[in-house]
N, C-alpha and C positions, 0 to 999 in steps of 0.2 A: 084036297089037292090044290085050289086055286088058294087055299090058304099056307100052303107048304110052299106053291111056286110064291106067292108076293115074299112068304119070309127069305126063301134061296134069294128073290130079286133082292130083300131088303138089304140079307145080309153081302150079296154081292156088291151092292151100293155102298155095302160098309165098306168091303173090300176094295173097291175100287178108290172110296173117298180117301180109305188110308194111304191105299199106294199113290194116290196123288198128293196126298199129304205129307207123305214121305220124301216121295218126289218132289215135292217142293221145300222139303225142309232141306232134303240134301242139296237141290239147287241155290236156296239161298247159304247153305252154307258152303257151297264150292263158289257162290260168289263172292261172299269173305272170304275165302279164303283165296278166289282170286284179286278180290279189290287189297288183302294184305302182303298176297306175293307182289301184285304190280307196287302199292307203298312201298315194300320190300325191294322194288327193283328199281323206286324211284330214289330212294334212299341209298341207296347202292350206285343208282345213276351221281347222285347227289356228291357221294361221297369222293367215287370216282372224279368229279369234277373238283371237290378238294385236292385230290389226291394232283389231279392236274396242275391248279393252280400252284400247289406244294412244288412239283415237280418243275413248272415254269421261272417260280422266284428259286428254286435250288438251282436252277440250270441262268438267268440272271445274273445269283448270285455270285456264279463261279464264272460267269461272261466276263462278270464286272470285278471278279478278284482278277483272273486271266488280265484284265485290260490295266487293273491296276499295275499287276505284277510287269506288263510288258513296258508301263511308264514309268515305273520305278524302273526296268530292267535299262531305259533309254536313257534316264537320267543317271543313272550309276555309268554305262559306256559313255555319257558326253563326258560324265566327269574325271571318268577313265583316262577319257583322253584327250580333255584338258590337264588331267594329271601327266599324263604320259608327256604332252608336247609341253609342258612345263620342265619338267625333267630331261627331255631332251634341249630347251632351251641351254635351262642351267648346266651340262654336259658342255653344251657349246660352249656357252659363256665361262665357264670353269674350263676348257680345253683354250681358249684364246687369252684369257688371265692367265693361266699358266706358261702358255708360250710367250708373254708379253714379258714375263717374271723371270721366266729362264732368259730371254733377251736381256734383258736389264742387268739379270747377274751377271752375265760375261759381259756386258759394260760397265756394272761397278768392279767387278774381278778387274776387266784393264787398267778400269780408270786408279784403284788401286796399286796396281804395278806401275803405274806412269806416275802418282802419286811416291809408290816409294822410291823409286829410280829418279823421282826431281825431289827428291826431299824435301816435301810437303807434308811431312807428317800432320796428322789434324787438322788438315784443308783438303788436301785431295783432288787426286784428280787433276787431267791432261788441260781440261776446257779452265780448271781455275790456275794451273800455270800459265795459262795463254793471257787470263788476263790478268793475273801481277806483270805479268811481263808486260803488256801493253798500259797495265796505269802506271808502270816504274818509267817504262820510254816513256808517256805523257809526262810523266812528273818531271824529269829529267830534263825533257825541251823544255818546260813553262820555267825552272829553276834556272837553267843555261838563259834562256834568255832575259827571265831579270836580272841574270848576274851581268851579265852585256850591257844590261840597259842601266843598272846601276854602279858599273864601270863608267860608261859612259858620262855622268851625272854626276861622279867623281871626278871625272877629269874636271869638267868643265867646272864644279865649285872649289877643285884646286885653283883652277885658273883663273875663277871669280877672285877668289880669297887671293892668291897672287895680286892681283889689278887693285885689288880695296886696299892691300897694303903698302901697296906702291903711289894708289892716291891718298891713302892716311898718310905717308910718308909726306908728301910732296904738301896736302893739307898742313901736319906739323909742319916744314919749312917755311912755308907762305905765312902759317900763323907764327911763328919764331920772326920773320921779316917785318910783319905789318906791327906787329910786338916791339920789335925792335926801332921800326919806323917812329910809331907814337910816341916811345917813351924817348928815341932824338927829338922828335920835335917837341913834344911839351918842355923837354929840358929848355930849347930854343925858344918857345914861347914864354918861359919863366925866364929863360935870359935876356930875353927882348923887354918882360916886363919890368924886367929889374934895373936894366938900362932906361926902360924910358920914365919910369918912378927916379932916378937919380936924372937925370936928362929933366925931367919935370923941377927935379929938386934944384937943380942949377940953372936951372934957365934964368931965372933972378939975376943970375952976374952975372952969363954969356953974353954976347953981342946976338944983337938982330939975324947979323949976315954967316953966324956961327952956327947959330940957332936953325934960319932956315936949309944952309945946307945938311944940315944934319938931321933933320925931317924928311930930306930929299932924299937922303938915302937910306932914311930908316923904312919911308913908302916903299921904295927899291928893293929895301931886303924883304919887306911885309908881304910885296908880291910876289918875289921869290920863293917865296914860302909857300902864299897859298897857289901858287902852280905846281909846286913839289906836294901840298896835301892832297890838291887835288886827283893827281896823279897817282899818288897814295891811296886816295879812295876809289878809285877807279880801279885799280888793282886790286884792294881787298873785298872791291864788289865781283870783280870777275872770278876771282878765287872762292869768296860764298856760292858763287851760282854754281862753279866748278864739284864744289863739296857735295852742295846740295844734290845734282844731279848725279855724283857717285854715290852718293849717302841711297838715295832712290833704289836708286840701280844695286847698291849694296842689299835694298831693302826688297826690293822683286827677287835677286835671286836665292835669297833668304827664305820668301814666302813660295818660290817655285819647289827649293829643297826640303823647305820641310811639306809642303802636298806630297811632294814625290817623294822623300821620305814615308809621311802617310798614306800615300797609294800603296808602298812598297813593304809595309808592314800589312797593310790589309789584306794585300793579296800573299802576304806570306801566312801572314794567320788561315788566309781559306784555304792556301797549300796546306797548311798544319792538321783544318777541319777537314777539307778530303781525303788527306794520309789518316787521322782519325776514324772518320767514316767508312773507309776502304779496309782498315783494320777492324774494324767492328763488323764490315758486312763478310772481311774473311773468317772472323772467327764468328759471326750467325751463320755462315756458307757451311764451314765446319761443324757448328752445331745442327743445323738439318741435315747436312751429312750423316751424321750421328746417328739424328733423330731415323733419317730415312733406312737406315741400315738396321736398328731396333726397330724399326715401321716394318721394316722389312718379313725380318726374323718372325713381328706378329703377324703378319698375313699369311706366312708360310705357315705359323701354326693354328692359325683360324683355317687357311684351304682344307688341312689336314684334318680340323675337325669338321668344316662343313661337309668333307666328305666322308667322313666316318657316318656325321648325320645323315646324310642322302643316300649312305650304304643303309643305315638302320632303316630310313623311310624307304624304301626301295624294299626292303623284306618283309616291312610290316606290310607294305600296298601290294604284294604277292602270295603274303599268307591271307589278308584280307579279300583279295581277289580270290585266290585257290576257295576260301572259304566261301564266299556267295557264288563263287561257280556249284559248290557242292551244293549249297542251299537251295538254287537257281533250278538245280539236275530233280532235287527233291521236289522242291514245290514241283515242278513241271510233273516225272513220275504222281505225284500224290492228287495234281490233277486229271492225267489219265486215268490212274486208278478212279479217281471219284465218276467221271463221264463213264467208263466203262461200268459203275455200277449203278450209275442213272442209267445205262441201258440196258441195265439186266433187270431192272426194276422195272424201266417201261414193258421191257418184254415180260415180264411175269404179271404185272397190272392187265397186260394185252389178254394175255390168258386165260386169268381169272376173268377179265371182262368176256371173253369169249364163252367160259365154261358156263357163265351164269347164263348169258343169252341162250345158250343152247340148255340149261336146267330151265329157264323162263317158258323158253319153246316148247319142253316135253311136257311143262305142267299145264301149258295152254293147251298145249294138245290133248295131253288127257283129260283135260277139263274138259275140252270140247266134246270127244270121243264121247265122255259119262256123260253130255247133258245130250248129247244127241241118242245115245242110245237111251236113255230116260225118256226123253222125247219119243222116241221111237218106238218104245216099250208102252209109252201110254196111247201113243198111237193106234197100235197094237190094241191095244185092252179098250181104246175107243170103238174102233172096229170090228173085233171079235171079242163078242160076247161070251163065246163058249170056251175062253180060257181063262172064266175064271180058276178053275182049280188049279192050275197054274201058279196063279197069281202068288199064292204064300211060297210057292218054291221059286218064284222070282222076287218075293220083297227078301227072299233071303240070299238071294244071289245078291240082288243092289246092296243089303246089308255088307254082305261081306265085300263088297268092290265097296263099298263107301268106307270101310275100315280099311281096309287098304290104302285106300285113298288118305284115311288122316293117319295112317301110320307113314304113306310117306310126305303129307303133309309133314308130317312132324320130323319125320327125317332129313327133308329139305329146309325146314324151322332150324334143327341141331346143325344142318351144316353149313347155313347160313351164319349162325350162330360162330361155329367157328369160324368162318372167314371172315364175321365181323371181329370176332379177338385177332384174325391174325393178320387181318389188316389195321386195325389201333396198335397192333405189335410194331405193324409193318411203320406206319403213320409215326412211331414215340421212335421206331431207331430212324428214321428221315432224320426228325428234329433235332435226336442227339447229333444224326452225322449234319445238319446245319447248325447247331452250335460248334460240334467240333469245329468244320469248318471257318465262324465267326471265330475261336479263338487261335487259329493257324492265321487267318488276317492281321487278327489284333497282338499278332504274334509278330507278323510280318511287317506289320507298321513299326511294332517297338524295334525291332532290327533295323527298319530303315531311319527313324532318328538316331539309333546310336551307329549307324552309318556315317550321315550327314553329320552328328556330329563329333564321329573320328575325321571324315574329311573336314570339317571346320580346324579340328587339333594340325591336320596336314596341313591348311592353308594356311593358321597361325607360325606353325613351322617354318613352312616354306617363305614365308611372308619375313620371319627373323631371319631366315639364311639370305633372302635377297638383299634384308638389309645391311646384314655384314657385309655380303657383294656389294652394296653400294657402297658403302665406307670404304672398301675395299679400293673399290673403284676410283671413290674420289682422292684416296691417299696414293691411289695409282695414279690418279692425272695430273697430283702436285707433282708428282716426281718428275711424270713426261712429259712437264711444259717446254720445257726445253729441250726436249728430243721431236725428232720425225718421223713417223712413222718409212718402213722399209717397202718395196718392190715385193722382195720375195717372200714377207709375208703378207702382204697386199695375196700374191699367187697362192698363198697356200691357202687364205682365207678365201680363197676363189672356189680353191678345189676343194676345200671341206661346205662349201656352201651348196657345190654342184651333188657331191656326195650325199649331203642330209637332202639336195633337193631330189635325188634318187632313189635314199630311202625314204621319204616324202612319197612320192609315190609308189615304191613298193606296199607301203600302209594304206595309201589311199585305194591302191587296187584290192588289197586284203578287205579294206574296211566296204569298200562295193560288192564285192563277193559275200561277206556276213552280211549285209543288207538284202541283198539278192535274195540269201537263206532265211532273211527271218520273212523276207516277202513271201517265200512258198509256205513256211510253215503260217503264216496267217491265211494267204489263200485255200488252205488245208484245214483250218480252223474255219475258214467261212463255209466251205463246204458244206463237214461238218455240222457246223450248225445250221445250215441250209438245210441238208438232210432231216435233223430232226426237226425242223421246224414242219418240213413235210408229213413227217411218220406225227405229229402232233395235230396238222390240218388231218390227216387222216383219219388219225380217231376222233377228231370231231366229227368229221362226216358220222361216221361209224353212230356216235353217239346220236346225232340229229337222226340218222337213220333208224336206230333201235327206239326211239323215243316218237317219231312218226307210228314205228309197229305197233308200239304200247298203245299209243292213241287208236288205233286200227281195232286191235286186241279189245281195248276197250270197249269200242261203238261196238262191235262183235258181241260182245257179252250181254251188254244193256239190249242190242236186239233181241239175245236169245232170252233176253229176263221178260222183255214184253214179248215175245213168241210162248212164255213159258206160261205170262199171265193172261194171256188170250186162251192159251189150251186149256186151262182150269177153269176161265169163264164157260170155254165151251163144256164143261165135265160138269160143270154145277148147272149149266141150263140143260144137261141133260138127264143129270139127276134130278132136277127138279120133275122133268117132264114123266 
């Protein structure tokens, strides 16, 4: 008997050492298997925090297409509408060149009827009859009056020449007289010598008193004589002084006629060179006439193509406008779309995160549940001794809860499993839809250089049509130098001024009202992303929270592992004893 009870003891000590054995194999393996669910939910945590960050740079990403999109969208409206008030510029400036044009035509139209009604043919024009007429009366006084004044100048070297011939006359007689004078007296002088050589020759026989009287009278006649030469030379000296001072006088007004001759040549040669010059400048008057009316005809047909061009850029800049409105509608749509399915993604991330805390919870629960009723079973069998026979129909109950146990181990293993494929499912379409999105960007960029540079093509454009306007222009201003500008288009320039200044600000109120609206839709946008930034601080909390439980979960376990190895110290000091 006491050999049969130690074996019942023994074998109950066996019994019991297995079911603590057991007990403790299936506690260390529910704590693998909870130390691999909580790795399992770190990793999960883990992931999830990928999944975040995924979720933060996708959401960045499209902040920061969004931001581009709307600075592109700001730069495309300035340039809009630099484009636009460029075009209305040139509207203006092309509506006031034209009315400047139609002016001018009914002033060359007149000036042409007043040309051909003065028969001017190839000069033209009212303003250059006024002034042939006023250089022919200039020409005509300055002509009249040298002819006046070379009448005049006439007379008087008639009346010179009259005087010079009547003292060349009066000159010849005095010199015919002193002529005449001389060749009496020399003959008397040779008469006298020839008397007094015969008088010499006889004085040998004459008498003394023969002799002297007849010296007496030959002194007598000798002084006679030279009182009558003298007389003689005194006359022909008054007569030279006479000559002389005509001769002068002949010779001043000689030197007066011919300057005033040569003045009168002079100034008729510069009459000749301003009737020259005034004929050259009528016929270059004519020729830019010409030219201005061919000038003309070409502006007429440059306006005609500048506005053909500003019609084709005006359709290209509306088909190009219509088309990035579309683009504009698209992208905007394609970003909705993508935010709406970053929120279905958070919300299904949300989910799953939820599902698994609450699979984490039932497996911690049941974990607990098994080790406490293990616990409590060996309590149990600490306690009461008399159940061992029990015991095999409870290692075979724990048996069968511990297979249950790893079959749904392993069914949470499988369906962990899948949610790890179909979250890397989830994780590879992200990535695709962040590439797609990087190549709708890089889609959007190529779009906006060949934007930029169709607008570069327009400004080039735009840039040769103003320069034809200025050519334009300056072939305009030769024309109207000599014109003045009018009153009443002074007024009309008033009232198209007050006009564009009205629809100036009809635009300007337009263009405050779409500012207004793009103000709300970013306000809408800040929202928005305010919101999710919230529902983002949220699940972190969430996450901080669930990850304090783990930690909790944990020190829970490790207590029940040293609660587990304290009770097996107790089982073996009691088996010992």
């Amino acid at each position: 008997m006491p050999i049969i009870a130690e074996t019942a003891t023994i074998i109950q000590q066996l019994e019991d050492a297995s079911t603590t054995i057991m007990a403790d194999e299936t506690i260390t393996e529910l704590q693998i298997e909870l130390k691999s669910a909580v790795a399992l939910a770190s990793e999960i945590k883990s992931e999830n925090d990928d999944l975040k960050r995924q979720l933060e740079l996708a959401n960045a990403f499209s902040n920061a297409n969004l931001q581009r999109h709307a600075e592109w969208k700001e730069v495309w409206k300035k340039e809009r509408e630099a484009l636009s008030m460029r075009e209305k510029q040139l509207e203006r400036e092309e509506a006031k060149w034209k009315a400047r044009l139609e002016d001018r035509r009914k002033e060359m139209d007149e000036m042409d009827m007043k040309m051909i009604n003065s028969n001017y043919v190839g000069v033209g024009g009212a303003g250059l009859s006024d002034l042939v007429k006023e250089i022919q009366v200039e020409h005509a006084k300055k002509t009249e009056g040298l002819i006046n004044e070379a009448t005049k100048w006439r007379d008087q070297c008639y009346c010179s020449r009259k005087s010079c011939g009547e003292l060349q006359a009066r000159l010849d007689e005095l010199q015919g007289r002193f002529d005449r004078a001389a060749e009496s007296s020399e003959k008397e002088i040779a008469l006298l010598q020839q008397a007094l050589a015969e008088h010499i020759d006889g004085s040998d026989k004459n008498d003394t008193v023969s002799s002297s009287s007849l010296e007496v009278a030959l002194t007598r006649d000798l002084k006679e004589k030279d009182l009558r030469l003298a007389k003689l030379l005194y006359e022909v000296n008054c007569t030279r002084k006479a000559r002389d001072d005509v001769l002068c006088a002949y010779d001043e007004l000689v030197a007066s006629h011919l300057s005033e001759r040569a003045k009168f040549s002079q100034e008729s040669a510069a009459l000749e060179a301003k009737n020259q010059t005034l004929d050259r400048r009528i016929e270059a008057i004519g020729k830019d006439l010409a030219q201005a009316i061919s000038s003309k005809e070409e502006l007429k047909e440059s306006l005609r193509r500048a506005d053909k061009e500003l019609a084709c850029l005006r359709e290209s800049v509306i088909v190009k406008e219509e088309g990035h409105q579309q683009h504009i509608e698209q992208v905007s749509k394609e970003a909705l779309q993508t935010e709406l399915k970053m929120k279905k993604q958070l919300a299904l991330v949300n989910t799953m995160l939820v599902e698994e805390r609450e699979k984490t919870k039932t497996l911690e629960r049941q974990c607990l549940e098994t080790q406490e009723y293990a616990l409590k079973q060996i309590s149990d069998l600490a306690r009461d001794p008399k159940q061992v026979d029990d015991s095999e129909e409870n290692l075979l109950i724990a048996r069968d809860q511990i297979c249950k146990l790893e079959n749904t181990i392993t069914d949470l293993q499988c369906e962990m499993k899948r949610h790890l494929s179909n979250h890397l499912a989830e994780v590879q379409r992200l990535q695709h839809a962040c590439e797609s999105c990087h190549k709708d960007l890089n889609y959007l960029l190529l779009e906006k250089k060949e934007t930029e540079r169709d607008a570069a093509a327009v400004r080039e454009k735009l840039a040769q049509s103003q320069k034809i306007l200025d050519d334009s222009k300056s072939s305009v201003q030769k024309l109207e130098n000599g014109c003045q500008a009018l009153r009443d288009e002074r007024l009309k320039l008033s009232e198209k001024i007050d006009n564009l200044n009205n629809e100036n600000e009809a635009l300007r109120e337009k263009i405050r009202c779409a500012l207004e609206d793009v103000r709300l839709l970013k306000d809408e946008r800040e929202n928005a992303v305010g919101s999710l930034q919230q529902e983002i601080g949220r699940i972190n909390n969430e996450l901080e929270k669930e990850k304090r439980r783990s930690e909790a979960y944990k020190s829970k376990a490790l207590d029940a592992h040293l609660r587990s190895i304290k009770a097996k110290e107790v089982l073996d000091s009691l088996c010992n004893k």
